[in-house]
N, C-alpha and C positions, 0 to 999 in steps of 0.2 A: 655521229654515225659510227666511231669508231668502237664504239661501246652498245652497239646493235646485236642483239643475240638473234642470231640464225636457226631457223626449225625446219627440219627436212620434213621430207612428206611421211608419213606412217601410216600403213594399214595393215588392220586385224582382223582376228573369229577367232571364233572359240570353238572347242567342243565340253562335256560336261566337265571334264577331270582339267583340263589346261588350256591358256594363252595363243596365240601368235600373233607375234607384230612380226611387220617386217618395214625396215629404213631405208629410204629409196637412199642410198650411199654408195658411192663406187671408191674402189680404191682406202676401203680404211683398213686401217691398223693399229691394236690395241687399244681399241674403246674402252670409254672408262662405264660401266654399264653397271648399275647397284640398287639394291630395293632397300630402304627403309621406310619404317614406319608407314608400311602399304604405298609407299610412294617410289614408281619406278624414275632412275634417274638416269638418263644417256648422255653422253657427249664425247664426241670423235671426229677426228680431223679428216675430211674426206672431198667428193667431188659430188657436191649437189645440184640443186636450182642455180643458187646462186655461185656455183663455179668451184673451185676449189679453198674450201673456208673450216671454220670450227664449227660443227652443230651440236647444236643440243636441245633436250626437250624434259619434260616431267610429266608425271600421269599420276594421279591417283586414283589406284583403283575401285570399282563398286562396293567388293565387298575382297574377305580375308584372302591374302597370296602366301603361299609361300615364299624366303625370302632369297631365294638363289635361282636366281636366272639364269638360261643356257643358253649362249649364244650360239650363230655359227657365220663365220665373214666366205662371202663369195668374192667374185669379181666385182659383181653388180650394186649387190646389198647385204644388209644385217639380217638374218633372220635372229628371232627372240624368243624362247618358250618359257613360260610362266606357269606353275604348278596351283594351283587354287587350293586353298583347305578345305574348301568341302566340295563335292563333285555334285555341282547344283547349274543351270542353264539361269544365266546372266541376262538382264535386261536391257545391260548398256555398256561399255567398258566402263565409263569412269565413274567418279562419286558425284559430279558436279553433270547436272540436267542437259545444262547443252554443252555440245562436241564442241573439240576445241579444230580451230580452221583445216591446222595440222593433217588431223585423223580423220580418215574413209574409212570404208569396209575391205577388205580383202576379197574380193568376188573369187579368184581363184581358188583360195581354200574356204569361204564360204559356204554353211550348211545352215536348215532350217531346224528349230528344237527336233523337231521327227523324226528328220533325216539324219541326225547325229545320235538321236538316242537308238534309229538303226544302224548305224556303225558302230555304236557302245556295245550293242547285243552279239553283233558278228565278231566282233571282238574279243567278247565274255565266253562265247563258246568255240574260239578257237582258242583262249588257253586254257578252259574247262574241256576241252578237248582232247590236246596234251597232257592236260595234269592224268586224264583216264587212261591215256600211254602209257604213262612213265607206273600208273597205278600198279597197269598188268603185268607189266614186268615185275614186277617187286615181290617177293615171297611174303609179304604179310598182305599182298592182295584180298584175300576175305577179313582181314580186321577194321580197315578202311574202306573197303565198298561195302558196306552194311546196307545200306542206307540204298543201293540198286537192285539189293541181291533180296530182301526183306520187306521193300518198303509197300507192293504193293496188299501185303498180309495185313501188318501194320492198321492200314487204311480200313481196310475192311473189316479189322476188328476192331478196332477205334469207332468205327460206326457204329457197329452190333452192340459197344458197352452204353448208347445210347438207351436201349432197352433195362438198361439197370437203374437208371437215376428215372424215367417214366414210369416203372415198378413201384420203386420206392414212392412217387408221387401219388400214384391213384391208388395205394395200398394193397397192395399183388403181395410185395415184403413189409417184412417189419422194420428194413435198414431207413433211417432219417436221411432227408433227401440234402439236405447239404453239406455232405463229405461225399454223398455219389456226385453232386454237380459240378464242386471243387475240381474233383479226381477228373472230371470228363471234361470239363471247361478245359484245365490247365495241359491234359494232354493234346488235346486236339490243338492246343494253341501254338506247343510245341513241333509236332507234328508235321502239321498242316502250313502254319505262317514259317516258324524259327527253319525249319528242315524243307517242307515243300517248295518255297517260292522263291527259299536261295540255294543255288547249286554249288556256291563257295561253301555250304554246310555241310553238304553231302556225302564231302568226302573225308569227312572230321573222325579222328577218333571217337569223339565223346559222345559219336550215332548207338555205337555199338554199345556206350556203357548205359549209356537212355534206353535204348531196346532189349538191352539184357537183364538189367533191376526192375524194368517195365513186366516182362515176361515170368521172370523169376518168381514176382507177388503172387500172379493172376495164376501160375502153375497149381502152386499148393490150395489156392483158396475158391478158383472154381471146381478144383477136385474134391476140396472137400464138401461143398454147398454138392453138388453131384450126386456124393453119396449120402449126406441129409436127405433126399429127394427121397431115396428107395430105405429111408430107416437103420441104415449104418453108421458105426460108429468105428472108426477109425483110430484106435489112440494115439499112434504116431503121426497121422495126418493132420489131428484133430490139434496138436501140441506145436506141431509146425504152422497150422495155420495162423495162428493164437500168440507166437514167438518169432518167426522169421521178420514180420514188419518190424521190428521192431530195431532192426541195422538194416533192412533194403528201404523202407520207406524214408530216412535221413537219406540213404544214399543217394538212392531216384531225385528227391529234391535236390542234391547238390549237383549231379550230375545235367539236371536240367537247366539248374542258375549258372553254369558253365556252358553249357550252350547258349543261353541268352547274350551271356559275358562278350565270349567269341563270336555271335552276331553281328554285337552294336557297330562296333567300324564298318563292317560289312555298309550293313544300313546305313550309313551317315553317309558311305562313300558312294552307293549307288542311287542315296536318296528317293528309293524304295517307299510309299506307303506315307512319305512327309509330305505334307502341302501348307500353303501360304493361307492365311487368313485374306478376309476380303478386304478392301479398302472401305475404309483408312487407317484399319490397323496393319495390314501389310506383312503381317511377321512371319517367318518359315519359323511351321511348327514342326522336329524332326520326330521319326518315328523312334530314333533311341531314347526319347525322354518318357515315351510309354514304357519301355521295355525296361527303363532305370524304375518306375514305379512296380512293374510287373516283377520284378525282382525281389523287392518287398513284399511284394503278394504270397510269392511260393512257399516264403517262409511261415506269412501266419495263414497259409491253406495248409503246411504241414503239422503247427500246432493242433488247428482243428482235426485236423486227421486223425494225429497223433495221442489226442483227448479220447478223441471217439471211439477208438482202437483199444485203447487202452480202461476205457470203463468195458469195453467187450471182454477184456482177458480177467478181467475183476471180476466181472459176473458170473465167468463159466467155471476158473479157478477158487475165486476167491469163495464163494460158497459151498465148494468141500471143506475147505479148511474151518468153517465155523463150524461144519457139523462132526469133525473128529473133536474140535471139543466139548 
């Protein structure tokens, strides 16, 4: 008996991002409290069920923690907060199917997945809240609010260049439809998912460098297709149009795979757009393992581009030049 290990009672919840246990313990001091190897480990000298004894217990978790626990000692009891590596809604605390005797639920701080991921939201916009505070104050306020001050233009004109790649399809133009659907696919995706449906994006520098190399193209090359329309020829517009892609089209791609970049955590953390496969495979599939393949896409969408572009300037230059010879 003397070799009987004592377990206090413990109960938990969760919300998506972290932990709580809390150790029915009165009276401890300096717990020894440690995570390894996804395995939380307690033990502290205190006033339990069983009167005043050593407790201690272990837990392994369901899925990835981080490994630094916070505690906090009352009068009464231990509270315990546990940080999770990915901000995803748990189906159980531990790794092992059934509860061990120990462990309840926490009905006090108990929520339902719903009801927490409404608290995540009141949460996300009272520090997206703040952050638009401290925004206004700031002298580079229009560098960083791009993205509020612009975005509904943006939209509407992202729409409208739908009419460019349907052109191209039912031969209205002579442009080949797959560098307009590339161009219209990858901004909207931009757009609309990377920028519209995260508000931690919105206040990114890298809105302003997307929106600005975005704009910068479509200046010179719907001005000049404009004056194609009424039989003008423009030399200097005609030379810009035909030469500027040629450093803003890399830049736009980089500047976009920098937004996807500074996304992904986003994504993984709010677990946004991921979902689990059905049983029996079970697997969470996260949304940043698309956006690490759409990454590679940008690149040979801008090859393509960059090809297509480039036998255009061949064509329109390059056949003066055979006939001065």
């Amino acid at each position: 008996m003397e070799n009987q290990v004592l377990t206090p009672h413990v109960y938990w919840a969760q919300r998506h991002r972290e932990l709580y246990l809390r150790v029915e313990l009165s009276d401890v001091q300096n717990p020894a409290i440690s995570i390894t190897e996804n395995v939380l480990h307690f033990k502290a000298q205190g006033h339990g069920a069983k009167g005043d004894n050593v407790y201690e217990f272990h837990l392994e978790f369901l899925d990835l923690v981080k490994p630094e626990p916070v505690y906090k000692l009352t009068q009464r009891q231990v509270n315990i907060t546990v940080q999770k590596k990915v901000s995803q809604w748990w189906e159980r605390l531990t790794k092992q199917e059934k509860r061990p005797l120990f462990l309840a639920p926490d009905f006090d701080r108990w929520l339902d997945e719903s009801d927490a991921e409404m608290e995540l939201r009141a949460k996300e916009e009272e520090r997206l809240n703040k952050l638009r505070l401290e925004s206004e104050g700031s002298p580079e306020k229009s560098f960083y609010d791009t993205f509020h001050t612009v975005a509904d233009m943006m939209y509407f004109c992202q729409m409208l260049a739908v009419v460019e790649t349907i052109n191209a399809a039912i031969g209205v133009t002579t442009s080949p439809v797959l560098p307009s659907l590339i161009q219209l696919l990858g901004r909207n995706f931009i757009l609309f998912i990377i920028f519209g449906t995260m508000e931690e994006m919105q206040n990114k520098a890298v809105v302003f460098f997307v929106f600005y190399l975005w704009s910068a193209i479509e200046i010179f090359r719907y001005s000049f297709y404009m004056l194609t329309c009424i039989d003008m020829d423009w030399k200097v517009l005609t030379w810009l149009r035909y030469t500027l892609w040629i450093p803003l089209y890399p830049l736009g791609c980089l500047a976009e795979a920098i937004s996807v970049i500074q996304s992904i955590p986003i994504f993984n953390e709010t677990g946004r757009f991921s979902f689990t496969l059905p049983y029996p495979v079970k697997i969470k599939v996260r949304f940043s393992f698309f956006l690490q393949i759409y990454l590679i896409m940008i690149f040979l969408g801008l090859y393509i581009n960059f090809r297509h572009l480039y036998k255009q300037r061949r064509r329109r230059y390059g056949q003066k030049k055979k006939k001065i010879h």
